[in-house]
N, C-alpha and C positions, 0 to 999 in steps of 0.2 A: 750177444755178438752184434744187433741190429745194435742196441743201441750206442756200445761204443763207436760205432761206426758213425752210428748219426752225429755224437758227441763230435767226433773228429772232422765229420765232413762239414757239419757246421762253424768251427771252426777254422779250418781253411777255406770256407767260404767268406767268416766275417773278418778274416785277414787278406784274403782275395777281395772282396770288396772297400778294404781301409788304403788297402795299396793301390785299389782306381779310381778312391775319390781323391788319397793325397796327390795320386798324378793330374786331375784332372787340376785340383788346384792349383799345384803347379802351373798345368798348360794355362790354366785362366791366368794365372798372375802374371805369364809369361806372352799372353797377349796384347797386355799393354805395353807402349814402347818407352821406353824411359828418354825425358829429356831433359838432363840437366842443364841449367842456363848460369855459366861464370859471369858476374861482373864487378866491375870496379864501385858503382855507383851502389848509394843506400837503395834501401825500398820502399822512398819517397821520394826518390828521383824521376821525372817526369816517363824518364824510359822505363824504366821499372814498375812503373802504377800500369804504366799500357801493354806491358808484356803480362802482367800479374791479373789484370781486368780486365783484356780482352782476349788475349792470345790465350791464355790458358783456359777458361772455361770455351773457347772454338774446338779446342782441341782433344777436350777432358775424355769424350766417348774412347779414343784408343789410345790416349799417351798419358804417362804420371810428367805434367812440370814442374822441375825441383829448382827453383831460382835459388842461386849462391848470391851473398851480396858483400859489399866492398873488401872486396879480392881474398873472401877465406879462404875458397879453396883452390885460386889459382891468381898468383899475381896479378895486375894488371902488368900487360904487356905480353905473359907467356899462354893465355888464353887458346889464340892460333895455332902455337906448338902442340898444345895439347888436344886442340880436337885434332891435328892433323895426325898422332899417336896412337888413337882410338880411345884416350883418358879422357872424353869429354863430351859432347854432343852440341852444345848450341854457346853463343857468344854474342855481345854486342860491340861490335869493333870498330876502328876508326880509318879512314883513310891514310894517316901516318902510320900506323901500325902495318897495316897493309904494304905500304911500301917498303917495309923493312927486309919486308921476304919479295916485294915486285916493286923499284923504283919505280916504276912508273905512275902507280897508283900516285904518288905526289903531286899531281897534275889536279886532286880534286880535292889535296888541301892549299890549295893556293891562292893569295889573294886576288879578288874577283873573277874568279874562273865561273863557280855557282851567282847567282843575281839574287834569288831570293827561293824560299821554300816550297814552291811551283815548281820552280827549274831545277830543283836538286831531283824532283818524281822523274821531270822530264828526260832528263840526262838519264838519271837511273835506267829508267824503261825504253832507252834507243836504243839501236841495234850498235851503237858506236862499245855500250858498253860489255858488248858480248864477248867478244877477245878478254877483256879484262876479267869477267867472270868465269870465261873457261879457261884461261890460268890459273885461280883460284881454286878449281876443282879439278883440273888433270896433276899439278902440282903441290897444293897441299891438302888437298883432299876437304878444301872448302865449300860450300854452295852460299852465294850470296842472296838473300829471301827479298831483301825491303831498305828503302833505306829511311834512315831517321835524324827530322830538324833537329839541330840542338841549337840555334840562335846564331844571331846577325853582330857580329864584333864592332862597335863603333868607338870613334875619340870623346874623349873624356879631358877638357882641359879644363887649368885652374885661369884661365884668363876669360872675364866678359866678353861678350859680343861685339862691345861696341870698343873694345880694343883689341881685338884679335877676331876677325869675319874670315872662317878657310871656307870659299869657296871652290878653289883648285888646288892640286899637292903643291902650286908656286909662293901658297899661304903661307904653307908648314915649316918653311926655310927657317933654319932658326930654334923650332921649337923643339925640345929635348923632353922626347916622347919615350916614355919607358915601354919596351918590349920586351918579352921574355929572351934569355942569354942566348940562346941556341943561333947557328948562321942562317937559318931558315927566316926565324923571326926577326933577325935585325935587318935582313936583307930586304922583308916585306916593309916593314918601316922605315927605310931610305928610299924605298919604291914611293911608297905614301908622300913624299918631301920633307919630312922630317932627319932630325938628329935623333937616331932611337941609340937608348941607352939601356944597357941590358942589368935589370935590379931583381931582388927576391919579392917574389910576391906579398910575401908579409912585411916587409919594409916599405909598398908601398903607398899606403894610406902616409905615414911618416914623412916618405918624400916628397907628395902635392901639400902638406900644410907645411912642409919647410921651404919650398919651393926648388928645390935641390932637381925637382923634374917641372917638364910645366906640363904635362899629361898623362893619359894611359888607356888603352884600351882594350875592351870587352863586353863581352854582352851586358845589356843591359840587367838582368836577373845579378849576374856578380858585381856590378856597378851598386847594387842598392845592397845588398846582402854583405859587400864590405865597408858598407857608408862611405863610399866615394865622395858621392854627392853632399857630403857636408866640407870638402873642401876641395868643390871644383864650382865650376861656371855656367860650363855648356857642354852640351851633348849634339855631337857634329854625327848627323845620320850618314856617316861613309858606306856602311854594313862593308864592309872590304874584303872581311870573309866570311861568307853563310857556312857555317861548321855543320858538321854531320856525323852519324854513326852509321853503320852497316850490321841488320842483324842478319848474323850467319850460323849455319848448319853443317852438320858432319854430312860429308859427303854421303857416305856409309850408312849410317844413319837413315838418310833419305832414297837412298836405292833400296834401302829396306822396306820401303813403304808401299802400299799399293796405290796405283793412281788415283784413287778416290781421297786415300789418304794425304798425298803430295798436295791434292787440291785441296784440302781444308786448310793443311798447316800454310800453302801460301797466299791463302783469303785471311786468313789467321794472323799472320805478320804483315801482311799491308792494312790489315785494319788495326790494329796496334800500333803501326807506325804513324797512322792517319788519325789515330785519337790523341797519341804524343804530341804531334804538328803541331793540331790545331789548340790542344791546352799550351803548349810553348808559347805559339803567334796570340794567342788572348792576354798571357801574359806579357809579354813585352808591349801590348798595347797596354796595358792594365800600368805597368811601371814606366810607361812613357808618360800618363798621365798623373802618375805619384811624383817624378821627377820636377816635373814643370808646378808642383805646387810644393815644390821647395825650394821656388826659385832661381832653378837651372833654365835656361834659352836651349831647347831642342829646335833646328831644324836640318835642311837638307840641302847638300851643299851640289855643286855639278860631279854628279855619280859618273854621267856619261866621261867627263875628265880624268878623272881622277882613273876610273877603270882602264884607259886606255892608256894613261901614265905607267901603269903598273904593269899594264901587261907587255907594255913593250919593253918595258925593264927584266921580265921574265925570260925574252925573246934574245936568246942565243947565251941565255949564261948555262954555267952550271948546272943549275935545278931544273933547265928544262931539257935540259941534256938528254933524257931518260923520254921524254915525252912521246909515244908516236906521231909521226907525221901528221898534219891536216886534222887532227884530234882537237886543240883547241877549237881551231873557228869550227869545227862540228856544233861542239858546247855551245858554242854562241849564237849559232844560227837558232839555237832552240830557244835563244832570251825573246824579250822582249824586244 
């Protein structure tokens, strides 16, 4: 009798204790916080290396980071929806996307609104941007972390220097600058003093050696990587629009967290976004000087012009429609 008993009791013991270690495992596995990261971009995309090399080992002690890459597991574009769902947790998004769900966000894809990748931190971390951040998180359950360079858009024409000098958008008269089709982009390129002509991107390398456009522009990184520069001239340092991305977090997500933890993950993504920057800005120094030994004339033409050109073309259309009051020259008081 003793010992079936013992028989028994040891057994519901060593099934009472499989059932507190599988829980505990559980709890342990459940201690970490999962955070998937959707993007469009490979994972040799400058933003990708810095969320994948620095953010994620900041973070490693309480969270699994599952970086998704060029949009498996969520289009590019419906990223937002989806953390805003609770399908998602983290994102790297754009200021046009943003505007989709808040015009207003438009105001910081515009030409020369940002000056260069100083004042994109700048802007970020004033108080001007805090409205904008807390619609972001009362309505679609965003939190905005950090924000991220992605490069200075300059012209790219097929005419020499020493017949065609733009130093002010009163240059551009004339010149039949290819822009992307959308009324956003054409409208920045009549801003510019140009003739923007809206072409497919893959057509065109095609259309600077047939002459069918006489420019185009983009960063320098896509300037080289589509061999522009073997059928162009010069490189007009306009930067007209300093581009950017926004890495962003589920709201939800992040209330989950305890403050110890909110403050690593947002030491975490400003140094991620800060190791992006500064690899971006060495490259474009790096390919400003691969350009000029292929015989392109880079220089720089009156920025201060050309920016006020633009922005007062901005000033009372349509697209700025949406902008809150005194919100530009905020932005500006923080330039240079």
């Amino acid at each position: 009798m003793i010992s079936k008993f013992t028989r028994r009791a040891t057994l519901s013991l060593m099934m009472a204790a499989g059932t507190l270690a599988l829980g505990a495992g559980s709890a342990f596995a459940e201690d970490k916080i999962q955070l998937r990261l959707a993007t469009s971009g490979s994972d040799t995309d400058q933003r990708s290396v810095a969320m994948a090399e620095v953010f994620a080992p900041m973070v490693a002690e309480f969270a699994d980071y599952e970086p998704s890459y060029n949009g498996t597991i969520f289009a590019q574009g419906t990223e937002l929806d989806a953390i805003s769902r609770g399908n998602l947790e983290m994102s790297i998004t754009s200021a046009q996307e943003l505007a989709q769900f808040f015009p207003e966000f438009s105001i910081f894809a515009t030409g020369y609104v940002h000056q260069d990748a100083a004042h994109q931190v700048a802007v970020f971390n004033d108080e001007l941007m805090e409205p904008f951040k807390q619609k972001t998180e009362d309505e679609l359950g965003v939190k905005l972390l950090s924000v991220m360079y992605l490069g200075r858009r300059q012209l790219n024409l097929r005419a020499p220097k020493d017949e065609l000098t733009v130093m002010t958008p009163e240059d551009m008269a004339g010149v039949n600058l290819r822009m992307p089709g959308t009324d956003a982009w054409q409208f920045l390129g009549k801003a510019l003093g140009a003739s923007p002509t809206p072409m497919a991107f893959a057509e065109v390398y095609t259309g600077l050696s047939t002459g069918s456009i006489d420019g185009q522009d983009n960063p320098l990184p896509t300037t080289v990587d589509m061999k522009f520069y073997e059928v162009t001239k010069q490189i007009v340092l306009t930067s007209h629009l300093v581009d950017l991305n926004y890495i962003a977090i589920s709201k939800a997500t992040w209330d989950g967290m305890t403050p110890e933890q909110q403050e690593t993950v947002q030491k975490a993504a400003d140094a991620a976004a800060e190791a992006g920057r500064q690899k971006q800005l060495q490259l474009e120094d790096e390919l400003g000087a691969f350009l000029k030994e292929q015989g392109l004339e880079i220089y720089e033409p009156d920025v201060a012009a050309f920016r006020e050109t633009v922005q007062n073309a901005y000033k009372g259309s349509e697209f700025a429609a949406s902008w809150p009051e005194g919100v530009l020259e905020k932005i500006n008081a923080l330039g240079n």
